[in-house]
Structures are given as C-alpha cells and as structure tokens.
N, C-alpha and C positions, 0 to 999 in steps of 0.2 A: 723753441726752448720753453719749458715749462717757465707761464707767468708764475706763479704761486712761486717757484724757487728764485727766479730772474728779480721778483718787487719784494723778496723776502727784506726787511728795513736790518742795516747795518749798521748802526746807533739807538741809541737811547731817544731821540728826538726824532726816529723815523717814526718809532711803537704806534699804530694803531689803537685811537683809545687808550685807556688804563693811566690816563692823566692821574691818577692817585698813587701810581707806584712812580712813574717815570717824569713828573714833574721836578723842575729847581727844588722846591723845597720836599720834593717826598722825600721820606727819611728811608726808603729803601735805597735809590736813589745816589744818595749820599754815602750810606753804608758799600753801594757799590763801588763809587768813583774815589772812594777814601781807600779804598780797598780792604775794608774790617766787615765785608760781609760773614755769617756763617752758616752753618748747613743751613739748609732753605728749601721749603716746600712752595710748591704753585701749584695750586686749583682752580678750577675753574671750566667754562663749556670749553668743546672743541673748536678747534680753529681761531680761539685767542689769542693767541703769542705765546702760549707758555713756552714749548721750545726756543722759541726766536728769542724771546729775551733771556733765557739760558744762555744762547748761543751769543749773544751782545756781553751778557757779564763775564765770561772767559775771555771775549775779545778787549772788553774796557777793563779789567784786571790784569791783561797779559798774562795769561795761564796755561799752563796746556789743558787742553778739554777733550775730554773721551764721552762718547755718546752710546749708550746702552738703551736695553728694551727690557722692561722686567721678565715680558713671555719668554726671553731669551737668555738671560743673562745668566754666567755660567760662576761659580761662588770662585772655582781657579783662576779666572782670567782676571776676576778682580785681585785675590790674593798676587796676581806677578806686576800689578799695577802698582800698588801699593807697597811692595817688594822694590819695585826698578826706582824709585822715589824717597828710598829712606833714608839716604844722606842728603836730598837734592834738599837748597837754601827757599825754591818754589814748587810749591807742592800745587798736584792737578785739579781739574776741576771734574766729578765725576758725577754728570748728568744718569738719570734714570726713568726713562718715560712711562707712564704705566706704572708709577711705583705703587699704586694700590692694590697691586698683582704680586705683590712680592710676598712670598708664605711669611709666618713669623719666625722659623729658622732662619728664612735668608736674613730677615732685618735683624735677627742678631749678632749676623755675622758681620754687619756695617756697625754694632755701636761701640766696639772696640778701639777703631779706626778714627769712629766719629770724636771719639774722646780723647784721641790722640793729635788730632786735627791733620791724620797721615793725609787727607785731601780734604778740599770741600764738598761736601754731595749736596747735588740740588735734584729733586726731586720734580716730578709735574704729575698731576692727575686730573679727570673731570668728577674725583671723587671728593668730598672732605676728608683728610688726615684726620680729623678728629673721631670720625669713623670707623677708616681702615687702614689706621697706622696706630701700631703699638704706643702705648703711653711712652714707655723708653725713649723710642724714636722722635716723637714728636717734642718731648723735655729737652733735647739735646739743637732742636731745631727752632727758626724762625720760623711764619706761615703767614704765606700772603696769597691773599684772593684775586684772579683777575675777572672782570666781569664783563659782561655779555656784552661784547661792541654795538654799539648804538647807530641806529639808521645813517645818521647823519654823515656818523664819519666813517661807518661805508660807503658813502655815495663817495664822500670825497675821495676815500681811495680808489674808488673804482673811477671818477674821471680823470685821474693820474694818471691809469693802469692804460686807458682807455686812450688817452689825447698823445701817452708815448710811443702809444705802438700803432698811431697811425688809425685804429678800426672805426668803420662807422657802426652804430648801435642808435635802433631805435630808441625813442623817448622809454614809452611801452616794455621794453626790452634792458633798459637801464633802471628800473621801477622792477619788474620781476627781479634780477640779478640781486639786488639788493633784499626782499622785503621776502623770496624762497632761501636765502641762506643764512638767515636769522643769525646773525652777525656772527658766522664763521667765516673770515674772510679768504681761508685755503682754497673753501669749495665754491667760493663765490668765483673766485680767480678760475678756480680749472673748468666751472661750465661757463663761464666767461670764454677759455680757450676753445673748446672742443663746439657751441654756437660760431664760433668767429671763422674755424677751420671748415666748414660748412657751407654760410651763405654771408654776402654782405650787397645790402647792411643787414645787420641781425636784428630780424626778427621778435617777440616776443612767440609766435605761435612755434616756433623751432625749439627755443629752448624748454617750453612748457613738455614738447615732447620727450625732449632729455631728461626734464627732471616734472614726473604730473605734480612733487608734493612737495611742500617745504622742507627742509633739510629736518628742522624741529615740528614738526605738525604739530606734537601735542604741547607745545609749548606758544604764547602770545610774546612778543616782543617785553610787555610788562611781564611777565611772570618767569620768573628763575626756577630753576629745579630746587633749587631749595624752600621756596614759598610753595610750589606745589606741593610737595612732599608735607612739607608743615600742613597744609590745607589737607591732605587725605588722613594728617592723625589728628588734627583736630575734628574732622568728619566721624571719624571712627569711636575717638573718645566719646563725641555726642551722640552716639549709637543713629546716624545718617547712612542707611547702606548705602543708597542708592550716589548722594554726594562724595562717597566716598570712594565708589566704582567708578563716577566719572573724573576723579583726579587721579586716581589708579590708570586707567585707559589713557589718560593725557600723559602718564609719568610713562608709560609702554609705548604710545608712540612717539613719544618724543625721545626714545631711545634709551630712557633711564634700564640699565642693568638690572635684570630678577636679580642676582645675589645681594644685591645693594636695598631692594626695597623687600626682598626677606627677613632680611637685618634688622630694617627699622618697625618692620612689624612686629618680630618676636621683642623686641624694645616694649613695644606696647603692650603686647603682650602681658610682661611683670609689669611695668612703671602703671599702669589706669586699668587692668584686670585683676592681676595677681592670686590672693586665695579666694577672688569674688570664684573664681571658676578656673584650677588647675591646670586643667584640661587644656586650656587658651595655650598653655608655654608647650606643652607636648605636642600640639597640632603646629604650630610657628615652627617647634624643632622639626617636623618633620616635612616641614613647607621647606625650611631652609635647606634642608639634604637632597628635597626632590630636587628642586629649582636648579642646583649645582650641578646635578648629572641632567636633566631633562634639554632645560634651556628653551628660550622660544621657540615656535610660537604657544606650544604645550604650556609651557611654565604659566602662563597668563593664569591658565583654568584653575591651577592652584594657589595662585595667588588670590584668587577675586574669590575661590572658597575659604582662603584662612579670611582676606578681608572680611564676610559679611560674617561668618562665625565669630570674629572679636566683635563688630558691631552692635549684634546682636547679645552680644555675653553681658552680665551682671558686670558693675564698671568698682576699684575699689584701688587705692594708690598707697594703701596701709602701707607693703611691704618698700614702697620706693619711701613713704616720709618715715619710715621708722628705720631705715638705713640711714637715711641721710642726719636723721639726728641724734643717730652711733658714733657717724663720724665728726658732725662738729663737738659731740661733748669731746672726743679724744682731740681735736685743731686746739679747743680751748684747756686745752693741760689736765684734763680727767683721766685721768692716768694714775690707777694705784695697785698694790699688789696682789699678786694671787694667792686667794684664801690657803690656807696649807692645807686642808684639809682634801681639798680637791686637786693637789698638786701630782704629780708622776711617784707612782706608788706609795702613796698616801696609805696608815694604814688605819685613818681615823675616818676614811672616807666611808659613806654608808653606799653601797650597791643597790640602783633601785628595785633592780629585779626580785632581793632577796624579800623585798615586803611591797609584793603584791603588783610593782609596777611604779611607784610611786611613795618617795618618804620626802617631809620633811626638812629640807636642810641648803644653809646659804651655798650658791656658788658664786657670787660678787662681795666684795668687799665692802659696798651699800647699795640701797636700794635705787634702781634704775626704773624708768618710766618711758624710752623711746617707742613701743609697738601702741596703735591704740584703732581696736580692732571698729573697723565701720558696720559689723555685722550683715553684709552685703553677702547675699548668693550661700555661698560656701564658705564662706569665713563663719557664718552664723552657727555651722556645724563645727567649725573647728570651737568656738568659743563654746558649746554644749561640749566637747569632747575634753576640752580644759576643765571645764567645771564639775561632770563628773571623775576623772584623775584625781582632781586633789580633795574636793569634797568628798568625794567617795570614800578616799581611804583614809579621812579626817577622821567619817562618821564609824 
C-alpha cells in the first residue's frame, strides 16, 4: 500500500507541522470546528498538507467534498454540482487543486456562486493568491499560508512511519530521507517506499541512487521561495547581475515556475524601471509570452536575458509612487467633479490638435502634484519633450 496515502493524518491533531493554523487557539482552527469557515485559499511548498487539511475540514465539518484539478476542471460539471445542491440545507465543499491554473474566465465563473455561498471552495497552490488570483477572488476569500515543514518534525514522522511498518533503515539513510525532501513529507514517504521495497536494512547509498538531488536543490531549509524571489528583485533593483542570476538559478532549480517568475519580473520592470528605460516593460512582455509557450529548460535562457537587461537598466519608481499617491488622494475623499468643459461632447472644449499640438486649459478641478519626475535615463527625455510642448507653444 502506498505509505504517503496509508499515514495520510485523519484529524486536525495528526497535521504535520503548521502548528499556526491547526493549533487549540489558531483562529483557523476554530473557524473550522465552529463550522463558520469560508472560501479559503492555501499556499504554500509541495507536500505540506494543503490537500490533507482540505480533506480534514470536509471531514470535521461533515460536508460533502468534491475534489477537482484546475488542469482539469470542466466549468459543466461544476455548474451540475452547484445545481444538484440548491435546495440542499448543507452545502459542498468544493476543493480546487492548482487553483493558480484557473484562466480568469474560469474564476469568474466561481464568484457568483462564491457570493451566493452555493458551496465553500477551498482552494491550494504553491503559488501566492495574491499573485495569481484575481482581486474578485481573493476579496471574497480567506488566505492562509502553510510553511515549509521543518527538519524536526519530519524526522518524527518519518519514525512513526518507520517503527509502524516494521522497516529497518539506516541512521545514514534516515538523515538522507529527511534533509533530500525538504520537508515535502509526500515524497519523503514514497522514496521511503520504493528504498524499503529493494533492500533491508535501507541503505543510504540506494536511495541516493533513486533520488542524486534534493527534491528542492535550489532552495536551503532557511530560505522560502518567497525570500528567494524577494532577494533576486532586491538584486535586480541594486543593478547586482551576477547576485541576481544566482537567485534566478536557485528559483529554477528549485522548481519555481517560468510563468510565475516572468510575472515578477515585468513587476519590476514598471515598479523600480519604468520611463528610466521603456523598453524594460516591452522586453518583460515579451519574456512573459515566450516563457508560456517555450517552457524549460529553454525558458531559463530568456529569463536570465530579461534578468541582466532590467539589471543593468537606468533604475526610476516615479511611475509606481505617482500611482500610488492617485490613489491614496481618492482613499482620503479627493473626489470632485469633472470640469464641464472637458465633459462628453463639451462644446467649450478646446481640441489640442487644432493649435499646434498643445493649448492651454484645466482638465482637473485643482491643481494636482502626484508625478515627480526623477529625470533618470529616459524620463529625462520625456521631461525635455514636456517642456518643449508647452513652452513652445506658450512662446
């Protein structure tokens, strides 16, 4: 029998790790066993429990639970789910694995649903939601991280796994199992199996065969994919190629997704380049189109050319702090009307074209001050191309 499915934990108080959701006092926790959980995201590395603790809160809720794959998941067979359920007094629980694979048509077909509370969907990814899940989606949602199970209490489960089924295993060989599957405990368990079905006692030179490299190579027990990822655009922002290639290569083998770390680079792209050097976002956009259809091990090569080309670029965050303080003047009640003049078929509006390019005349209600240009790269052109515009046709 498969271990990994056989020692999968059947309560809340089996969970491997994640003492912060599945403790007495986690307020997730509570939210479950009270039964006023609602929609719910989990992220986090592979082989954490996100399933398994899906699969706990349908069983400690008493719900019925349907389990889907988003590579799979067909928009009909949810509509007859949600269908078969709409008079029922207890509504399903509708897990989604992979939900960071779901287009954003599909996730608009759940927020209808979502808002209707026709079921609870819990979601799981090894991606962040706040990433690759529509704002809709995640407003309507909780989001809880599960994190990278720790040495420790792999061991322990693995001499659980170990003492119940009888195997002997090397010291050696219990030291490998643990510290090559960086605390995925799925894949701990099944080269656990497939060593044990081989030789006993097990070896560590057997299983090294099965597996030459750790499940995460390019990741350390200390470092999360999220700190990497942070460390390759604070690299970047510091125009560091070379530190900046070697968190890229850590985020590649340690399995992180080209479309995911595309993403975060056309990010940088505008947020720490923006009009320092145009050019930055058109290269990111077309990193991001290759990478989708390409895929490893290719994709690498266009990655690590968009990386040193933003590296290397004039660095300027004008355009990310001059949005940002668009939007707090309108949080704080800056809100007032639109001039008439420049309203839908205005006929006091003046046409720039008709003088020269450039006239004259308010389009705000008062004068606003959010842009304030760093004169960096190519912005320094735009602020000469400003200046002759208006002065020009002043003079």
């Amino acid at each position: 029998m498969n271990l990994a499915i056989k020692y999968r934990p059947k309560k809340l108080d089996d969970i491997v790790g994640q003492q912060h959701l599945v403790s007495t006092d986690a307020p997730l926790r509570k939210l479950i066993e009270s039964g006023t959980l609602g929609h719910t995201f989990f992220h986090g590395p592979a082989g954490c429990g996100k399933t398994t603790l899906s699969r706990i809160i349908a069983s400690t809720m008493q719900r019925p639970f349907y389990e889907m794959n988003a590579t799979t998941l067909k928009v009909e067979e949810l509509r007859k789910i949600f269908k078969e359920y709409t008079n029922a007094l207890q509504k399903p629980i509708i897990f989604i694995d992979e939900i960071h694979r779901l287009s954003k048509n599909q996730q608009e077909v759940f927020l209808p649903f979502m808002e209707k509370n026709s079921a609870l969907i819990i979601g799981a990814s090894t991606q962040n939601p706040y990433y690759s899940m529509t704002s809709a989606m995640r407003s309507r949602s909780h989001i809880f991280e599960l994190h990278h199970i720790e040495d420790e209490e792999m061991k322990r489960y693995l001499d659980m796994v170990v003492t119940s089924e009888s195997l002997e295993v090397e010291e050696s060989a219990m030291e490998f199992l643990v510290s090559s599957s960086t605390g995925d405990a799925r894949a701990m368990l099944n080269l656990l199996e497939s060593g044990a079905s081989i030789e006993s006692p097990l070896g560590v030179e057997t299983l090294m065969q099965i597996r030459p490299y750790a499940m995460q190579a390019g990741s350390s027990e200390d470092d999360s994919h999220y700190e990497l990822t942070s460390a390759m655009i604070k690299s970047i922002r510091g125009s560091d190629i070379d530190a900046a290639l070697y968190y890229l290569a850590r985020l590649i083998e340690g399995g992180e997704p080209a479309e995911f770390l595309a993403r975060r680079l056309a990010i940088l792209a505008s947020e720490d380049i923006g009009n320092a050097n145009p050019n930055a976002l058109n290269l990111a956009s077309s990193t991001l189109n290759i990478v989708k259809h390409i895929g490893y091990p290719e994709a690498r090569i266009s990655l690590s050319q968009l990386l040193i080309y933003l590296a290397s670029s004039p660095k300027s965050n004008s355009s990310y702090m001059a949005i940002n303080k668009a939007q707090e003047s309108i949080k704080d009640g800056t809100v007032y009307p639109i001039p008439d003049h420049i309203k839908t078929h205005s006929k006091e509006y003046l046409y720039p074209h008709d003088y020269g390019g450039w006239v004259e005349q308010s389009y705000s209600p008062r004068e606003f001050h959010f842009y304030e240009s760093r004169g960096v790269g190519f912005e320094k052109t735009l602020n000469d191309w400003m200046k002759k515009i208006k002065i020009g046709r002043r003079g």
